[in-house]
NUZA-540016 format. One record per residue: x, y, z of N, C-alpha, C, O in turn. Coordinates in pm, whole numbers, plus 50000, padded with zeros to 5 digits. Example, Ala and Ser with C-alpha at 12.3 -4.5 7.8 and 13.67 -1.06 7.14 Angstrom:
NUZA-540016
513194943150780512304955050780513204967050780514244966850846
512854977550708513674989450714512905000350787513415011450804
This chain:
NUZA-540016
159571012185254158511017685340159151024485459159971019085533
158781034685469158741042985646158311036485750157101034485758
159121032285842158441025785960158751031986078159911035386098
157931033886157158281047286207157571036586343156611028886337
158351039486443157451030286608156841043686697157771051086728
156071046586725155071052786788154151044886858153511036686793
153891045987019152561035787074151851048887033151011046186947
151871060287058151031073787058150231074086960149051077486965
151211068586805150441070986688150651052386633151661047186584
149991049286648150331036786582149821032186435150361022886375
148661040086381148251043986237148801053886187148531055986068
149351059486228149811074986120150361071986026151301064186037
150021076385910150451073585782150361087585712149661097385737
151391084985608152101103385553151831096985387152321085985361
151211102785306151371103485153152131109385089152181108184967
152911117285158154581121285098155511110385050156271103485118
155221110084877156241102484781157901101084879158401091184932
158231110684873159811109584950159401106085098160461102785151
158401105185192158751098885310158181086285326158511079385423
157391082285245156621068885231155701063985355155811068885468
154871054685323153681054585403154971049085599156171047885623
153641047785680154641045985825153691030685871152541027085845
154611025385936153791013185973154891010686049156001015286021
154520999286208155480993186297156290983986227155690977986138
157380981586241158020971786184157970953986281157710950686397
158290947986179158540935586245159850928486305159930918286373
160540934586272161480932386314162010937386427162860931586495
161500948986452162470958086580162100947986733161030941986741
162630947686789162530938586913161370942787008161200954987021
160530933987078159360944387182159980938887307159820928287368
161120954787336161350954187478162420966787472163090971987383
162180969787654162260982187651163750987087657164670982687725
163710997687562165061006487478165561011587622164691016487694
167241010787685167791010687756169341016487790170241011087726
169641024687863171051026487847171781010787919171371002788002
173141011987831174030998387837174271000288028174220989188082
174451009188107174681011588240173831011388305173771000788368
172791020588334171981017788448170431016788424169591022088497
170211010288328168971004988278167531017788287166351015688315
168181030088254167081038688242166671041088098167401043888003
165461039688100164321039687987164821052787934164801062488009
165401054187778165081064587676164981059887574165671050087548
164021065587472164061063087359164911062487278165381073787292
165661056587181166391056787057166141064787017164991069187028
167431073086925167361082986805167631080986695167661088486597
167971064086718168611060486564167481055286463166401049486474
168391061386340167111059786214168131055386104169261060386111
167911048686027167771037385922167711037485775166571035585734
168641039185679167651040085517168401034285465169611035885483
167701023185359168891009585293168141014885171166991018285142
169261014085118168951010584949169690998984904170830995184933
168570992684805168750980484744168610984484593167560987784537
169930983584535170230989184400170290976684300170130964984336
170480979684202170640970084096172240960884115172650949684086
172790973184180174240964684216175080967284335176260964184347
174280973584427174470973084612173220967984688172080965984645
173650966784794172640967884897173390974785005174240968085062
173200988585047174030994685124172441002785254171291006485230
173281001985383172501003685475173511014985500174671015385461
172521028585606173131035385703172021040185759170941044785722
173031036085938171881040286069172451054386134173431052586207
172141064186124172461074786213171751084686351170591081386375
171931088286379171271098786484171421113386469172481119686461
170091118486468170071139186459171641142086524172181136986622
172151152786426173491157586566172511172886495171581174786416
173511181786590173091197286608172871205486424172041214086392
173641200686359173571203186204173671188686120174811183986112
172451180586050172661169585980172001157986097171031156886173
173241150286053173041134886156174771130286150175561132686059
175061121586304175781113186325175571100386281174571095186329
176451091286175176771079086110177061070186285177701074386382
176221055786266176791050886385176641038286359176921030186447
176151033686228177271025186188176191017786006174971016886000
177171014085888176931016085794177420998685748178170990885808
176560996785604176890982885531176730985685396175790991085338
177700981685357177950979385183178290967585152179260962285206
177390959985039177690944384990177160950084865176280958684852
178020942384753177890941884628177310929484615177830918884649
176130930984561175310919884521174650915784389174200905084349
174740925084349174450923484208172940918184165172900912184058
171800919684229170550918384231170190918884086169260911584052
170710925584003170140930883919171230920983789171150920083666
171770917483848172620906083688171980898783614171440888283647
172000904683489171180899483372170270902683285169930899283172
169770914383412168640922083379168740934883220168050943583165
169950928683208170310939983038170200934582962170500939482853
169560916982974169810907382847168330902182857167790896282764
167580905583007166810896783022165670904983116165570917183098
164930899283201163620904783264163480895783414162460898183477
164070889783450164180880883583165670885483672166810888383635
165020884383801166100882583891166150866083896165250857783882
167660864583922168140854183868168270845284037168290852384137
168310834984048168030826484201169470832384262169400838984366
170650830184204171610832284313171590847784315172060851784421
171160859084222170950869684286170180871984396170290881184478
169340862284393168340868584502168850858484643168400861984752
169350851684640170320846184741171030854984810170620861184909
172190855984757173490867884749172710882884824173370890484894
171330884884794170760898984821169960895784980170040903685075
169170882284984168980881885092169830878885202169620884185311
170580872485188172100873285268172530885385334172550887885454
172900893385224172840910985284171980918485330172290927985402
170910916185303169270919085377169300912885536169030920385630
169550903285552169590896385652170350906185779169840911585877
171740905985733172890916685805172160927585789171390925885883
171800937985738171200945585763169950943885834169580955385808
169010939385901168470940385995169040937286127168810945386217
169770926286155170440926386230171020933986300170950931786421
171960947886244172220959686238171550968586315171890975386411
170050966586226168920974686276168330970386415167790976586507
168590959586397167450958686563168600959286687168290965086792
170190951986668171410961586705171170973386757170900973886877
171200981186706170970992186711169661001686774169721013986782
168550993886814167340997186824166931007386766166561017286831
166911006686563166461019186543164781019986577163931011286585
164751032286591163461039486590162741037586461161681031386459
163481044586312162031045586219163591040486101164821039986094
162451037986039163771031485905162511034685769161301036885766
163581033385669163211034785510163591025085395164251030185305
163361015585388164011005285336163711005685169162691000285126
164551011685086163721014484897164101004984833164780997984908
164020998984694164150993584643164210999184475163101003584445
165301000284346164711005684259164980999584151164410988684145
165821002884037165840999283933165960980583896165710976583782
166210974283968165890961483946164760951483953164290942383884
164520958784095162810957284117161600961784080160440957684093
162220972784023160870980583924161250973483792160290975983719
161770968883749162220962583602161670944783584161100939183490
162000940983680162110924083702160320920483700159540926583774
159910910583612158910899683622158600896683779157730901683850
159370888983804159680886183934160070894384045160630890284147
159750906384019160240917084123159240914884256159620910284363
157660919884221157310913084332157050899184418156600899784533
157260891284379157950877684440159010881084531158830880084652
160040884984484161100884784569160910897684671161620896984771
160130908684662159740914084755159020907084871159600906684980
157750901384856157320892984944158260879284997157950872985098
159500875684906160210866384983161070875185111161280870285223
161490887985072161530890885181160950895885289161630898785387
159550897585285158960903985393158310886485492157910885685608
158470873085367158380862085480159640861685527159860862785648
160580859985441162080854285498162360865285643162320860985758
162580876785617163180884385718162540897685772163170906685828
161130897485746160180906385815160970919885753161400928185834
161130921585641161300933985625160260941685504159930936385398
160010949985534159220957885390159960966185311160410976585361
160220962885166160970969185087159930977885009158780973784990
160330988984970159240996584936159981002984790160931010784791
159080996184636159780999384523159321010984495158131013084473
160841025584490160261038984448160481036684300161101029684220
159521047784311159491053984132160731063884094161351069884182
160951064883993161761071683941162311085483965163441089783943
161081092384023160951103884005161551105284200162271114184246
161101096084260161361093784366162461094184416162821099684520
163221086084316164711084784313165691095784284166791099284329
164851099784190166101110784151166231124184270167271130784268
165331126984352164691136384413165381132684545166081139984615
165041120384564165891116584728167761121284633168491130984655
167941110584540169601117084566170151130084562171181134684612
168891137184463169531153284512169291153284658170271150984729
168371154884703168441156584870169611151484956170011156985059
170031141784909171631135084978172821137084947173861131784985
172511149184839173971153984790174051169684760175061176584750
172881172884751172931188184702174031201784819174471213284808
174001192384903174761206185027175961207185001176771213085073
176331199484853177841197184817177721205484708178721205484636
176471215284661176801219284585177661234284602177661236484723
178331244484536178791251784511177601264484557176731268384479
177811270184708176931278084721176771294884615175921303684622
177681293984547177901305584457177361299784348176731309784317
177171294484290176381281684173175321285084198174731284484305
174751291584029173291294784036172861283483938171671285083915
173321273483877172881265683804173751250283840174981250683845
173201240483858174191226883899173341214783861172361211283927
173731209183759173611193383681173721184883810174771186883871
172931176283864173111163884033172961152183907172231155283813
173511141183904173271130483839174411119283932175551120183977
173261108083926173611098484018173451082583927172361077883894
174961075283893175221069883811174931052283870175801044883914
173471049083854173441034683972173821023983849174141027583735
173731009983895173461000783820172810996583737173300989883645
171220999983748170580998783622169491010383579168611008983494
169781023283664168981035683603170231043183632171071039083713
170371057283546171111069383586169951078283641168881074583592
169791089883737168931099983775169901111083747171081111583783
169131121283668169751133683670169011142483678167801140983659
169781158083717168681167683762169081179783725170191179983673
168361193183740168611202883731168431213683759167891222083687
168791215083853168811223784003169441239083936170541242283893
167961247483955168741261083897168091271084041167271268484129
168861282184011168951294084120169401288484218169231277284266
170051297884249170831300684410170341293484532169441299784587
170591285084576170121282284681169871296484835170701304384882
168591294584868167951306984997169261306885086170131315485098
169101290885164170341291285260170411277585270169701270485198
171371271785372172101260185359171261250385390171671239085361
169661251585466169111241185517167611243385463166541239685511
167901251185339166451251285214166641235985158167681229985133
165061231185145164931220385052165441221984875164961230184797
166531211684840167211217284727166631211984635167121212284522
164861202784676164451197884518163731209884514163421212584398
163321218484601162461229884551163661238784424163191247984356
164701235984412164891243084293165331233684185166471236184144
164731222984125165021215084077163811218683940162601217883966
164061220683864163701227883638163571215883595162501215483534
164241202783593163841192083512164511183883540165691183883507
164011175083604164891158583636164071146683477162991147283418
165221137783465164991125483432165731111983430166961111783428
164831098083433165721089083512165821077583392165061069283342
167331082183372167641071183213167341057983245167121058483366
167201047283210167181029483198167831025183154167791017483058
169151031283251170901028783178171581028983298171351037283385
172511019083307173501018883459173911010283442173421001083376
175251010483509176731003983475176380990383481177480985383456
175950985183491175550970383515174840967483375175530960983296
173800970483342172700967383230173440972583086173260967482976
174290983983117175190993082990176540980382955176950977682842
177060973883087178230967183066177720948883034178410938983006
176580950183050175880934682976175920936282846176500926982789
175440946082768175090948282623176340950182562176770943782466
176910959382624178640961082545179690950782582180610948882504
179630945582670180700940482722181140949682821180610960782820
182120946782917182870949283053184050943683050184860952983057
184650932783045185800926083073186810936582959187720944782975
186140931582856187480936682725186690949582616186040949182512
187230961882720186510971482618187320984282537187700995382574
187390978182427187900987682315187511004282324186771009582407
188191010282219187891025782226186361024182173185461029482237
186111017582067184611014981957183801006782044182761004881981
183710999682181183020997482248182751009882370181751011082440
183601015782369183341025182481182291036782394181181039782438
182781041682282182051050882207180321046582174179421054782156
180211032482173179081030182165178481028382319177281025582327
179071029482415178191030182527177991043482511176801046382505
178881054382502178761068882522177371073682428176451081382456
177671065082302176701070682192175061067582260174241076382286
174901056082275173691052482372173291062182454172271068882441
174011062782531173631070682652173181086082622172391092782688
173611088282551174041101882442172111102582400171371112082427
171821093082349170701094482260169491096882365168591104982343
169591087882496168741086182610168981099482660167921105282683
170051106682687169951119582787169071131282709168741141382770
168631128782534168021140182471167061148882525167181161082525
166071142282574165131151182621165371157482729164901168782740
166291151182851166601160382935167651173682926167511184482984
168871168982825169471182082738168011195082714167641205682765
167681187782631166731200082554166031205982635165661216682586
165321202782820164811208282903165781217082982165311226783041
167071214382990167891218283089168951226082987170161227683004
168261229782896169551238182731170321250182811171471254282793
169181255282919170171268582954170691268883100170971277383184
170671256683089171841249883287172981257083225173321266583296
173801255483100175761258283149175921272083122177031276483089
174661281583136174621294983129174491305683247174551317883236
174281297683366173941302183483175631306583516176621301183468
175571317383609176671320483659177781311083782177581312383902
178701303683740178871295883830178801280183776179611272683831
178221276183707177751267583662178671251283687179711249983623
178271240783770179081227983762178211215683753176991214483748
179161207283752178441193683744178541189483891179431195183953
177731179883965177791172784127177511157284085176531154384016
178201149984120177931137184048178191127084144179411126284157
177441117084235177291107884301176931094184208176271091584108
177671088084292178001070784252179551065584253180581071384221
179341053284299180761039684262181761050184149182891054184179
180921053683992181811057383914182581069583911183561071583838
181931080284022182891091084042183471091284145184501097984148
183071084584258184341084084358185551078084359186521080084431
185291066084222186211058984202187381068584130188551069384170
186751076184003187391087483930188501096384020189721098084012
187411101184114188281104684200189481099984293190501106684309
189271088384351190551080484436191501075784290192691077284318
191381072584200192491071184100193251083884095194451084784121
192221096584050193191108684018193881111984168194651121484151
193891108584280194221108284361195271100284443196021104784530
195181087984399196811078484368196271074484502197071077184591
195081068484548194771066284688195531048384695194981040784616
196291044284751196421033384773194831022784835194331012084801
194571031784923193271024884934192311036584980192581047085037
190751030184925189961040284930189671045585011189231039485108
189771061185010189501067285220188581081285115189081088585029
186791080985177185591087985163186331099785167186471107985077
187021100085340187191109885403187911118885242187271126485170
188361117685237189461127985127188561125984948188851133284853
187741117184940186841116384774185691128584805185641137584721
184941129284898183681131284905183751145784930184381149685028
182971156884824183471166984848184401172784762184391184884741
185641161484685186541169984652186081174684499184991170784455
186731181084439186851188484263187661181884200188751178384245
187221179084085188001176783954187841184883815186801183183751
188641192083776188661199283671188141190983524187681180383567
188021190883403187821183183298189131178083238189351167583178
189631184283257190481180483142191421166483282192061156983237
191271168483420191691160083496190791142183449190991130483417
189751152283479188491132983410188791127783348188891115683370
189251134783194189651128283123191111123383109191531119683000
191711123383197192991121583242192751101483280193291090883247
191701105683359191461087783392191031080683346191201068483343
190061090283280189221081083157190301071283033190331059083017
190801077982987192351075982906193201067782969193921059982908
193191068583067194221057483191193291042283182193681031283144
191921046683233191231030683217191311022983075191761011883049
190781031982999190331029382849192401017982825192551007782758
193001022082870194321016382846194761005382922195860999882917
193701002382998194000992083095193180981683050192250981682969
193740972383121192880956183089192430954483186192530961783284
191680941383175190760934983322191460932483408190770931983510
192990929483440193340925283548194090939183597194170940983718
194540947183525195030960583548193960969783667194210975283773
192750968083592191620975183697191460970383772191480977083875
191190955583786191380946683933192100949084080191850946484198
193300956683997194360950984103194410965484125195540967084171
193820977684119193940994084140192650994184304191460991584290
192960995684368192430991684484191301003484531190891003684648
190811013684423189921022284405188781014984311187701020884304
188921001884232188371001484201187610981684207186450977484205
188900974784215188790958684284188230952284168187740958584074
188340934984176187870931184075186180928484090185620923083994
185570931384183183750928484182183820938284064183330934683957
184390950584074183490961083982184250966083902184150977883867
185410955583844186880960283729185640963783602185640974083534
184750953683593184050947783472182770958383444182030958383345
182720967683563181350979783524182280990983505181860998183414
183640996383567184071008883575183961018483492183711030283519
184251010483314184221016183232182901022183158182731032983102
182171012983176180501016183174180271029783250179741038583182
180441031383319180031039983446181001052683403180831062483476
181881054283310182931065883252181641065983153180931076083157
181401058583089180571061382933179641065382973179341074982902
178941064183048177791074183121178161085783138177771095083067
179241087683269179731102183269180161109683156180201121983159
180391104983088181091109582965180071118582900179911130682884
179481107682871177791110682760177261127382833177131137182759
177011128282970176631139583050177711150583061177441161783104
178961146883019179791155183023179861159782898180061171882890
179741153082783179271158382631178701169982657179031181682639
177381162482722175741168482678175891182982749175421192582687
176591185682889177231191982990178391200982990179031196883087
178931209082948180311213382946180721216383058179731222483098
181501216783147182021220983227183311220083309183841209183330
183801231083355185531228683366185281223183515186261218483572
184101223483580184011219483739183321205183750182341204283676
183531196283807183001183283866183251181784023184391181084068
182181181484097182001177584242181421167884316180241167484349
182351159184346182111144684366181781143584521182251149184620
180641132984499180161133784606179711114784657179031106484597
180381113884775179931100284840179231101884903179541103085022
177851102984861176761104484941175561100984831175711097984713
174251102384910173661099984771172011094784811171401103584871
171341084184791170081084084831169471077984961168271077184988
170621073585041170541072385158170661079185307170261076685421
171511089985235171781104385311170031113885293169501121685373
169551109085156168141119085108167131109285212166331114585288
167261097185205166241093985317166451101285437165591109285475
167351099785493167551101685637167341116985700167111120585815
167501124185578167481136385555166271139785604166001144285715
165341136285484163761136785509163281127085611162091123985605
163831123285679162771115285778162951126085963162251130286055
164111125885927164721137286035163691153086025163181160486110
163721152985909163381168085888161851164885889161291172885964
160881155085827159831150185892159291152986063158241156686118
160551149286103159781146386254160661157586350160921156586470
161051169586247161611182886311162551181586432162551189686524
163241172386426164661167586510165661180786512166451181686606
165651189286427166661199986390165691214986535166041222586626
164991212686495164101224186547163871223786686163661234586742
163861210086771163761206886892165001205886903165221212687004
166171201086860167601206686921167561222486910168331226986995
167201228586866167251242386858166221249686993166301261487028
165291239187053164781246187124165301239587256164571238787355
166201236287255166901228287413167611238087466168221236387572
């Protein structure tokens, strides 16, 4: 949900799918927002958007700068909310432990921080799970927060919005697919983008959001110990699920320019391997290119490695030795379905699309422009 603090407007509510309804929060503190020095009253600029994935819970709070927003300060916990959910239909008790734990720190954060308006989503685990709404309402008693479960379509739409400025402004055609834990979103963003600060789902021909992600793909096949004939059958899967969006998007690798943009764990990781990163630094993944025949350079490197081999590669650690390969068989499958000699990896993704739209909501860009 959008929670947006206004005394001015204290009902305003927006039916925009991507900005979600607005309501005061409970959590933010009632008292008055202050500089740390000489106690003069200004409002906060900081704003808020957590996603709670099938296998993160990652927060980021930033503030409008003159182009975008300033990061001022961010949380990533692997939680795994969603374990089991490929064998089964319940969130499981110590998942939802493990998740409120990290829920917890993230508000904390937030009221830290005195944000102003926050977006808190929730998707593929909670739209899947029996028990999904239960554990929503455990958290809105446990820790006054409102998690708000998007739809699909929702999803795929915010992560283009959080990644598309990475696309290739000469690119009249670009595949966005965002590889989570227990859905993939992919899209298909054709014509030229107007200019750099056009909305990029307005050129979006056909999105769809598979019920496949490295988590739910690496329950069914296995994760720990995966053969070439286990990997081929994740690819083949995935393969069968991307059909209808192939057949909508047949004349994407015909556009002039044409690449893939691919956000998630499984391509930044791709990337800091082909990169020999001792340890993982955004700064140098996010943004950069990989050719094909490079992908498959790593792909071939994992596929040859064992569980403790991936463990100990510090791009990739042992929480998530046991999905990596899952998360190639996905890419893979889109890279089949996909030809292309370009891949543009991007650490960014549906938390950047909130913040995006909530900013651009409340025309933060336009009033720095008129100062």
């Amino acid at each position: 949900m959008t929670v947006k603090v206004d005394a001015t407007e204290p009902g305003d509510r927006r039916a925009d799918p991507l900005t979600g309804t607005v309501s005061a929060p409970a959590w933010l503190p009632d008292r008055p927002q202050t500089t740390a020095r000489n106690d003069i009253r200004r409002p906060t600029r900081s704003y808020a958007a957590l996603d709670l994935g099938t296998n993160n819970c990652r927060l980021l709070i930033a503030e409008p700068a003159h182009f975008g927003f300033r990061v001022v300060d961010a949380f990533s916990r692997i939680v795994r909310l969603g374990e089991g959910l490929g064998l089964g239909n319940h969130l499981s008790d110590d998942a939802i432990e493990r998740t409120i734990d990290a829920l917890r720190v993230c508000r904390d954060k937030m009221i830290a921080k005195e944000v102003r308006r926050a977006r808190l989503v929730a998707t593929e685990a909670c739209r899947l799970a029996k028990n999904g709404p239960s554990f929503i309402e455990r958290v809105r008693s446990d820790l006054d927060l409102e998690l708000e479960v998007v739809d699909r379509k929702t999803e795929a739409y915010l992560a283009v919005t959080g990644c598309a400025s990475l696309a290739d402004p000469k690119a009249h055609s670009v595949i966005v697919f965002d590889i989570g834990g227990g859905s993939t979103e992919i899209a298909w963003l054709d014509g030229q983008a107007p200019h750099a600060f056009a909305d990029p789902c307005n050129r979006i021909r056909a999105w769809d959001s598979l019920p496949v992600g490295v988590v739910t793909l690496a329950e069914r096949h296995g994760g720990v110990d995966v053969s070439r004939t286990n990997f081929e059958g994740m690819v083949e899967e995935v393969s069968e699920l991307l059909l209808d969006f192939t057949l909508a998007a047949a004349d994407a690798g015909r556009a002039h320019n044409f690449h893939l943009l691919g956000t998630s764990g499984t391509v930044t990781t791709v990337g800091g391997i082909h990169l020999g990163l001792a340890r993982y630094d955004r700064r140098r993944v996010d943004g950069m290119w990989m050719r094909n025949g490079e992908i498959s350079t790593v792909i071939e490197r994992l596929l040859h490695s064992n569980f403790e081999q991936r463990a100990e590669n510090p791009c990739i650690g042992r929480e998530r030795a046991d999905l990596v390969l899952a998360g190639c068989a996905i890419l893979e499958a889109i890279r089949r379905a996909f030809p292309s000699d370009r891949l543009r990896i991007a650490d960014r993704g549906l938390r950047e699309g909130i913040l995006m739209n909530m900013m651009r909501e409340d025309s933060v860009w336009r009033e720095g422009s008129q100062r």
